[in-house]
C-alpha positions as CSV (number, residue, x, y, z in Angstrom):
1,X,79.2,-9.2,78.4
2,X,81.1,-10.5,75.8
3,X,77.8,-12.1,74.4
4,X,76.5,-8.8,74.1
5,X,79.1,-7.7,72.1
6,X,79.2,-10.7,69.5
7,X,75.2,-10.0,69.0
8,X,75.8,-6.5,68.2
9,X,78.3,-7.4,65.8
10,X,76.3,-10.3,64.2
11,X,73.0,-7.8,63.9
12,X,75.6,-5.6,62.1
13,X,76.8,-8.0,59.4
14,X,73.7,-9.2,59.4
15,X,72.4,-5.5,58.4
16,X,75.3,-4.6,55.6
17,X,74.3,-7.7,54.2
18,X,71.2,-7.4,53.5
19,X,71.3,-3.7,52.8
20,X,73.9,-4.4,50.0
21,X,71.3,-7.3,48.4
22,X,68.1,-5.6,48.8
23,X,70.8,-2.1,47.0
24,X,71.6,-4.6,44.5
25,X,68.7,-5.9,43.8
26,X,66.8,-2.8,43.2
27,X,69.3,-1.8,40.1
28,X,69.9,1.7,41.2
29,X,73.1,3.2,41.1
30,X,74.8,2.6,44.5
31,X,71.0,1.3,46.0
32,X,70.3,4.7,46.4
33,X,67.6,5.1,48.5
34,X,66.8,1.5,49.0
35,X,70.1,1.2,51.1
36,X,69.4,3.9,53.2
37,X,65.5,2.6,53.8
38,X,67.2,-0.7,54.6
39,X,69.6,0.3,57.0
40,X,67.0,2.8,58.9
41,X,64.1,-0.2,59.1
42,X,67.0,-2.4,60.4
43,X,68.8,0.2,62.9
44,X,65.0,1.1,64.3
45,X,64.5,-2.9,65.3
46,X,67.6,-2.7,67.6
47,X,65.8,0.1,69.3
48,X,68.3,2.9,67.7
49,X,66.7,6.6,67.9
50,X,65.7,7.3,63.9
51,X,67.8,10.3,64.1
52,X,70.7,8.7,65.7
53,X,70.4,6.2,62.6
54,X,69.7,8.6,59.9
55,X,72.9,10.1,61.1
56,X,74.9,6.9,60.7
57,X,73.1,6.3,57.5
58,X,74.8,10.1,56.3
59,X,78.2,9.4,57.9
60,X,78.4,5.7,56.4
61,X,77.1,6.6,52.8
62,X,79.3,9.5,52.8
63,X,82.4,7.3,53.8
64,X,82.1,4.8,51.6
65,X,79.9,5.7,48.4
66,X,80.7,9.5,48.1
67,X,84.3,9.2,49.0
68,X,84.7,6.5,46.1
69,X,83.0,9.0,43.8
70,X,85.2,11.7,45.4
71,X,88.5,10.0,44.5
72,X,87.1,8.8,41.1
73,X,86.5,12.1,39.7
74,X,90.1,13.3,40.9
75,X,91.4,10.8,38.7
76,X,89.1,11.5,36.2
77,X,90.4,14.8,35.9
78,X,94.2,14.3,36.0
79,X,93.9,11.5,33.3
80,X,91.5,13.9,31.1
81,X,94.1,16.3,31.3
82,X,97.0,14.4,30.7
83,X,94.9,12.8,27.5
84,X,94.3,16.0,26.3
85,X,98.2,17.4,26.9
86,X,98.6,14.0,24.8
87,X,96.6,14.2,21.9
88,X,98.4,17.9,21.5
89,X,101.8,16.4,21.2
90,X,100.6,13.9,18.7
91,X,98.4,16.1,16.5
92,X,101.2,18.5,16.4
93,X,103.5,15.3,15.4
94,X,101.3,14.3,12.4
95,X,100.8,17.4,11.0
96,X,104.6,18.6,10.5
C-alpha cells in the first residue's frame, strides 16, 4: 500500500517537473498552453479521465499562476495610487 502511495507521488513530481521545463522552455509567459498540454499528456498515461485532468489543470493554474497575477495587480494598484498621491505633494512643494 504504502508503495502505491510513494509512486503516485514520484509520477507527480515527476509531472511538475517536467511541465515547468517543457513551460520554460517554450518562452511563453507562464508556459501558457504548453503547461497545460503537458500536464493533460502526462495525467492521461496514469489512466486519469481527460476531464477529470482538464479540471485539475483549471484548478492548479488558477491556484498558482492566476492568484499570483491576482495579488500582483492589487499591489499594483495601491502603490500606483500612493505614487500618484506622492508626486501631488511634491509638485505642489516645488512650485510654491
Amino acid at each position: 500500500m504504502s508503495y502505491c502511495r510513494w509512486g503516485i507521488l514520484l509520477a507527480e513530481a515527476t509531472e511538475r517537473a517536467l511541465d515547468f521545463i517543457i513551460g520554460a522552455i517554450s518562452m511563453l509567459p507562464g508556459g501558457m498552453g504548453t503547461t497545460e498540454a503537458t500536464i493533460l499528456g502526462l495525467l492521461i498515461t496514469l489512466s486519469i479521465t481527460a476531464s477529470t485532468a482538464s479540471f485539475a489543470i483549471i484548478l492548479t493554474r488558477i491556484c498558482t499562476l492566476w492568484f499570483a497575477v491576482i495579488i500582483g495587480l492589487i499591489f499594483l494598484g495601491m502603490y500606483s495610487r500612493s505614487y500618484r498621491n506622492l508626486r501631488k505633494v511634491s509638485l505642489f512643494k516645488s512650485s510654491a
